[in-house]
N, C-alpha and C positions, 0 to 999 in steps of 0.2 A: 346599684342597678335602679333607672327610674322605673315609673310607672307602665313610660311609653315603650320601654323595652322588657319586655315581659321575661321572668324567670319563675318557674315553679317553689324555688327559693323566697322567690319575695313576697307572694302573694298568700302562699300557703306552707310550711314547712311541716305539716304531718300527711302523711297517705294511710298510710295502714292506719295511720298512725293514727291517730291514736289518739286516732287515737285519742289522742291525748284525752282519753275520758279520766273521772276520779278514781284511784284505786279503786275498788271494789267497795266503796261505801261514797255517798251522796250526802248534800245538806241544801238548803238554799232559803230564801226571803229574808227579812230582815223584824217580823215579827217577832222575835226572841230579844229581850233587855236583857243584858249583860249580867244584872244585877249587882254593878257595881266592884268595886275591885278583888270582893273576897268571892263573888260567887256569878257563873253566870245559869242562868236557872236555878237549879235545885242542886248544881254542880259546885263543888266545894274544890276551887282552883287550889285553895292552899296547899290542899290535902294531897292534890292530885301532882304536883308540883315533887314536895317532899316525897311522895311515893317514887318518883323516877330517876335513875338514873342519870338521864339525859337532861334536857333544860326546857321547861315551858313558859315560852315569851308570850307578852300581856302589853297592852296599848300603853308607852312609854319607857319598856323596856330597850336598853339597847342590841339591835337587830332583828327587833319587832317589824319595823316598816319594808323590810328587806324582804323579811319572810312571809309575809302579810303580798308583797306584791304577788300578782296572777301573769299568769302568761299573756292572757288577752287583757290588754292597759282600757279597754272600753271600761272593766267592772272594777278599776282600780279605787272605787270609794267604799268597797267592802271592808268591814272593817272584823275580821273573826276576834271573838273574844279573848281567846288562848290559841297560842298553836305548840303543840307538842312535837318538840326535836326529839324522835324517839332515838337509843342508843340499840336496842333489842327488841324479840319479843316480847318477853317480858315487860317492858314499857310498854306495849301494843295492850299488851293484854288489862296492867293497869288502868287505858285510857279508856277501854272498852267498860271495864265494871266500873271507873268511878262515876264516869260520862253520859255512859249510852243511856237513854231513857231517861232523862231528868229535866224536859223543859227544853232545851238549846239543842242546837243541830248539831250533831257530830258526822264529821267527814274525816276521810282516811286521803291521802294528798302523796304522789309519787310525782311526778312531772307537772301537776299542776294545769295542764292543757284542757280541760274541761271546758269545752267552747260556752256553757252557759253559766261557768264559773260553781257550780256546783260544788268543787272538790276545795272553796272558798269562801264557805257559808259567811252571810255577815253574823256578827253575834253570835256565832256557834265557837267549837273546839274542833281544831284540825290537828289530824294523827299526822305527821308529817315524816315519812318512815326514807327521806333520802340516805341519812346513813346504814339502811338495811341492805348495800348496793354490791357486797360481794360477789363475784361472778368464779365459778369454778368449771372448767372442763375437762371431764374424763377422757379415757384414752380411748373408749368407745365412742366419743364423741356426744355424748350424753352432757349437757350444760343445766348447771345448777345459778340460776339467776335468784339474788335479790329484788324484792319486788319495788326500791329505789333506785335501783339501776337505770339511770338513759339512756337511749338507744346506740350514743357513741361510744359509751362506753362496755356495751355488750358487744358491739361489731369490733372494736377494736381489741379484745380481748378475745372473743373466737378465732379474730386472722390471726392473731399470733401461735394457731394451733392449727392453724391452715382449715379451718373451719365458720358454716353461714348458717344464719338464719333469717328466714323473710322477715321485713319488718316494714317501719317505712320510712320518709324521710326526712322526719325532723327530729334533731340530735340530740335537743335536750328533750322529748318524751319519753313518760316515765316506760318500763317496759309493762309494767302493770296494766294501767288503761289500754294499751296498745292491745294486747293479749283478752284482756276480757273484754273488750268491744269486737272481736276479730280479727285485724294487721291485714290493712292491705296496703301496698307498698311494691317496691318496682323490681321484683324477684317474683310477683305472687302467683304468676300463670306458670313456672318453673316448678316452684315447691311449695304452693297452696299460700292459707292465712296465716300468721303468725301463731293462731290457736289452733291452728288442726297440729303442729308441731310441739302441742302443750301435752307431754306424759303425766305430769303430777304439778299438785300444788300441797303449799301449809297456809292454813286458814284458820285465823283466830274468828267465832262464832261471836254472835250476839251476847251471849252468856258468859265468853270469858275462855271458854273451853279451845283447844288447840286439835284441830283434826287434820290428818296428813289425808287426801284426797287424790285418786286414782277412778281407772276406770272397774277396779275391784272394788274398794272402799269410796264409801258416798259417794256409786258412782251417780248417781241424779244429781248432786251440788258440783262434780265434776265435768257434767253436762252441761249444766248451767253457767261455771267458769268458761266455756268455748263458746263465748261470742256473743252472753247476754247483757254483754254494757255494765260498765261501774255504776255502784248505786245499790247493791243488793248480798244480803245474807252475813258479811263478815269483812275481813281484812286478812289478806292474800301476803305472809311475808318474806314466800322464797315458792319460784316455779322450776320445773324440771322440763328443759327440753331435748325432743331429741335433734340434732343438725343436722347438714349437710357440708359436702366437699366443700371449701371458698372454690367460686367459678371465679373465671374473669372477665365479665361481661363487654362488650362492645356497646360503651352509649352514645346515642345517635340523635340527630337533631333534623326536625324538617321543619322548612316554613315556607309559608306559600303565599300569593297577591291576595290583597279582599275579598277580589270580586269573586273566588272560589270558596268562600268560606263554605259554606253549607255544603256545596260538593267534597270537598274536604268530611267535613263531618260524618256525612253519607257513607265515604268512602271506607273509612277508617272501621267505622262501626263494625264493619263488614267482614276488612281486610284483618281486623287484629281477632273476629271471632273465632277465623278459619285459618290463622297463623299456629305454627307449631309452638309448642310449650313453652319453649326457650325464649319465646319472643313478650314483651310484660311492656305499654306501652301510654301514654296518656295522652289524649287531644284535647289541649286548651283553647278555648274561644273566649277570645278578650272582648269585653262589649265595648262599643264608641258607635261615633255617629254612620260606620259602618267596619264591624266587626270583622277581627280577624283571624285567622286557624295555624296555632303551629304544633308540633306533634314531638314528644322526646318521649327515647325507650331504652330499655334496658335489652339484649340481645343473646343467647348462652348458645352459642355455635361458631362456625367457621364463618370468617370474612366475607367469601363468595356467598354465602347460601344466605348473611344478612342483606347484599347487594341485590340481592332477587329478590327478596323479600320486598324491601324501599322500593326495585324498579315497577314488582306490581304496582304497589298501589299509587305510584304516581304517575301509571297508565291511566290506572284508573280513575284519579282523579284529572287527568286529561289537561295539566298546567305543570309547567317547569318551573320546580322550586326556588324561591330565591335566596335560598339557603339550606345546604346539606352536608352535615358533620357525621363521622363515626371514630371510635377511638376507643382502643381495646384498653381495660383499665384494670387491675388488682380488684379484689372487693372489697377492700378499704378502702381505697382510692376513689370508687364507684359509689361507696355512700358518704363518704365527705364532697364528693360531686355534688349528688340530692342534697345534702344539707348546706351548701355554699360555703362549704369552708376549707382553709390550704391545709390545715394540720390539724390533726386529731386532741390534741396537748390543749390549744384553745378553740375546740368546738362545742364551746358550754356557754352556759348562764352566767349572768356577774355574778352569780350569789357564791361563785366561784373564781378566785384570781387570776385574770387572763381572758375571762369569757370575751369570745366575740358575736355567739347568737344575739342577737335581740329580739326583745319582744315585741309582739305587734297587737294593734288595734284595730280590731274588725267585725262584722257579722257575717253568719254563714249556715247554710243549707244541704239539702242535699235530697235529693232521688235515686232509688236504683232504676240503670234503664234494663229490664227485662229479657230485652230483644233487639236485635240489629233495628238499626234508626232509618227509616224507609227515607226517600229521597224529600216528601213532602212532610216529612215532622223534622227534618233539619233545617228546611226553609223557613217552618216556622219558630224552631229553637232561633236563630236567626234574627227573625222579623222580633221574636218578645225581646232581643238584649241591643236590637237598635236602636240607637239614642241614649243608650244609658250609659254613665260615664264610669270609672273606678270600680269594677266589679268585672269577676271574670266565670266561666264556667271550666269546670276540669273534670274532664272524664277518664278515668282510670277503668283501663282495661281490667277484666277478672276472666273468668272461665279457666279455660285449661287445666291445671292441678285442683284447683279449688273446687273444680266439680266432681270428682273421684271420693269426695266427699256425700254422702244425704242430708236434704234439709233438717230430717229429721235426727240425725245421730249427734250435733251439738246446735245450742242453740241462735247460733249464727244462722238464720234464714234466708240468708239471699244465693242460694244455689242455682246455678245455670242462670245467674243475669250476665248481660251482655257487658256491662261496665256500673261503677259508680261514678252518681252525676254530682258534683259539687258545686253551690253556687255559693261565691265568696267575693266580700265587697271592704271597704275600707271604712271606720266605722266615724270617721272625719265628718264623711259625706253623710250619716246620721242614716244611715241604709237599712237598717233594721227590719223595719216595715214593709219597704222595696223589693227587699230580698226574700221575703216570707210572699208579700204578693208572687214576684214571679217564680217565687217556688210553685204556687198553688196554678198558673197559670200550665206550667211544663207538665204538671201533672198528666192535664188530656195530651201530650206527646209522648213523656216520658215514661209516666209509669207510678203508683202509690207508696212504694218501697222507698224507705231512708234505710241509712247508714247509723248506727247507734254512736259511733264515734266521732261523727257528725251533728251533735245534739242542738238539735234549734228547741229553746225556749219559748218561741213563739209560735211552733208547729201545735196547730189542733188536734191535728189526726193521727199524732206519734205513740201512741201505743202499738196498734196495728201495722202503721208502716214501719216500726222500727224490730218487730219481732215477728211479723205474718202470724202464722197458723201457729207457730213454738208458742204463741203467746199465754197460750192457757197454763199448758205445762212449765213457766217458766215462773210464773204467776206461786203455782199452787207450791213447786220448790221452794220460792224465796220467802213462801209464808211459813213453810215448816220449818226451815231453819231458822225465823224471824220473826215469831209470830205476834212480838209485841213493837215491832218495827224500830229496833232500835235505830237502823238505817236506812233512814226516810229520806227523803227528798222529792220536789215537783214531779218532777218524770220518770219515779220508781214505777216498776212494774204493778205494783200493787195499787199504785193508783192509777192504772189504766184500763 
């Protein structure tokens, strides 16, 4: 797919997703010397090495560089000191006491998606817990994920029991990031985030110690696990959710001339507020020298009732589409759709035989918008992405199921916004900067709310926008479980 023909696939492959934050521990800068091959800080690799099970590869090891690469190839000069191929907890737990607090960043790593590359400290030790990837489903429907598990590889292990879970839709993130940053993904107005569907987690502490967490048991660090972003208290290495039916959703495609874009926009904001549950939907605006709108969703009802649905809002945006697809699909089928691939078998990473994901190279943002987008703050969403080239905006619908939730009951904060705003460019173009300006510029249209899953490194204001008002209370959690930070990083909560 080129540039010029836009696909959700190409530009962005996580939604909920995920996502793709660090497991549930962070690292970052490059302040830490390795100390050379036996030690990096005050961390004694030897030791740490023969203590495991599993294999900790070190710069010139072979399958160091393999493992060492990051999802996003921008930050592909990082260079972590060790990364630990865990086999079990138990190795979790080893990396934790020999590691944590000794000088070097330690980060915990499932999918690797951490848009600021966090979950790929340079000079630090990465828990790399891919083989903790189990996936079991009860006949209650009750699913027991490992916290290495991928998102294809949990959808495609659910269908096979005729069973769903929201998530989002790129196929190699880990389920972990996805889950404690929130999950929002193209099911999410149906059956909420992917962490209001979190019953339980196990979590290795800072200290070493093993706690099974509920909303009985710890339940405040269990609070904390829904939707306060990796980066904090511990390492997560098996979740327990509850699912739903597999539906078989109808995905649908609209796209429309230029010169509507911002009516487009206007429209949609509106039309997907006041849409029924079943309807989960996102409006992409590609910037160029004149910006375009097209719109793909996810649908869970009858045929007809989708067709009324499309025919509103292309009343209402008062232009006949020059292009409109629907196509009733399995839910496997529906999320190898979202992640651009034919078959489940290779919808992986090379770090796997057969992968045909690739990874990509980009910088990226994000806002939540609040509230329906009035007709003159689309014009000027609009007016800030014209002229820009390689960068797109993608608005993902929310509401519906996700608001049956309070802001205050997990620490996911963005209850009753209208959508999340993503602004996403290709990092060729060196956009970094671009994209952080007109993030700050959407602001007075859109709204101060990020997406934690969404982590910009370059955002100022990301404490408060990425946790609103949970922020105190999320704060004073991650220090009581934490309190000598074994799991630090730039944009941990505790440094906000």
């Amino acid at each position: 797919m080129t540039k010029a023909g836009f696909s959700r696939r190409r530009f962005l492959t996580t939604t909920a997703a995920l996502t793709g934050t660090a497991l549930l521990t962070g690292a970052g800068g490059s302040a830490f010397a390795t100390g050379g091959r036996e030690r990096a800080g005050g961390i004694d690799l030897d030791g740490l090495g023969r203590a495991m099970s599993g294999r900790l590869l070190r710069p010139g090891d072979a399958g160091y560089e393999l493992a060492a690469r990051p999802w996003n190839l921008a930050l592909s000069a990082r260079r972590p000191a060790a990364i630990a191929l865990v086999d079990d907890r138990d190795d979790v737990i080893e990396c934790v006491r020999r590691a944590g607090g000794r000088g070097a960043p330690l980060a915990a790593r499932s999918g690797g998606h951490n848009y600021a590359g966090f979950s790929t400290p340079d000079s630090g030790v990465i828990v790399d817990v891919t083989a903790l990837n189990k996936i079991s489903v009860r006949d209650d429907g009750t699913a027991v994920v490992g916290s290495g598990a991928r998102l294809m590889e949990v959808y495609t292990a659910l269908a096979a029991r005729g069973r769903a879970l929201p998530g989002g839709t790129c196929a190699s993130v880990g389920i972990a990031g996805l889950t404690l940053g929130g999950g929002i993904g193209p099911l999410t107005r149906a059956y909420g985030l992917t962490c209001d569907r979190l019953k339980g987690a196990t979590i290795v502490l800072a200290d070493g110690s093993v706690h099974k967490v509920d909303s009985h048991r710890d339940a405040d660090l269990f609070w904390a696990l829904r939707g306060g972003g990796g980066g904090h208290a511990g390492i997560v290495t098996e979740f327990t959710f509850s699912t739903v039916p597999a539906p078989s959703p109808v995905i649908f495609t609209l796209e429309f001339p230029a010169e509507h874009t911002a009516k487009v926009l206007a429209s949609w904001s509106a039309w997907q507020a006041a849409a029924p549950k079943g309807l989960t939907s996102t409006c992409s605006v590609e910037a160029r020298k004149q910006p375009t709108a097209s719109i793909e969703g996810a649908w869970i009802g009858t045929d007809a009732a989708l067709d009324t649905q499309l025919s509103s809002l292309i009343a209402e945006v008062g232009a006949t589409p020059t292009e409109r697809t629907a196509s009733r699909k399995s839910y496997l089928d529906a999320m190898l759709h979202y992640a651009g691939c034919d078959e489940a078998k290779t919808c992986h990473l090379d770090t796997k035989p057969g992968g045909t994901v690739e990874r990509e190279s980009f910088h990226a943002a994000s806002r939540m918008l609040p509230h329906r987008l009035k007709a003159a703050d689309a014009d000027r969403v609009v007016e800030i992405l014209s002229g820009h080239s390689d960068m797109v905006l993608l608005f993902d619908g929310v509401g519906g199921e996700v608001d049956s939730v309070s802001a205050r009951d997990t620490a996911y904060p963005h209850r009753g916004a209208n959508a999340s705003m993503q602004i996403y460019g290709w990092s060729e173009t060196d956009q970094g900067e671009v994209l952080t300006q007109a993030q700050q510029a959407l602001t007075r249209v859109i709204g101060t709310g990020s997406y934690v899953n969404y982590i910009n490194p370059m955002q100022t204001d990301w404490a408060t926008s990425y946790w609103g008002a949970n922020k105190t209370r999320l704060r004073r959690i991650v220090s009581a479980y934490d309190p000598g930070k074994v799991f630090d990083f730039p944009q941990s909560v505790l440094r906000g």
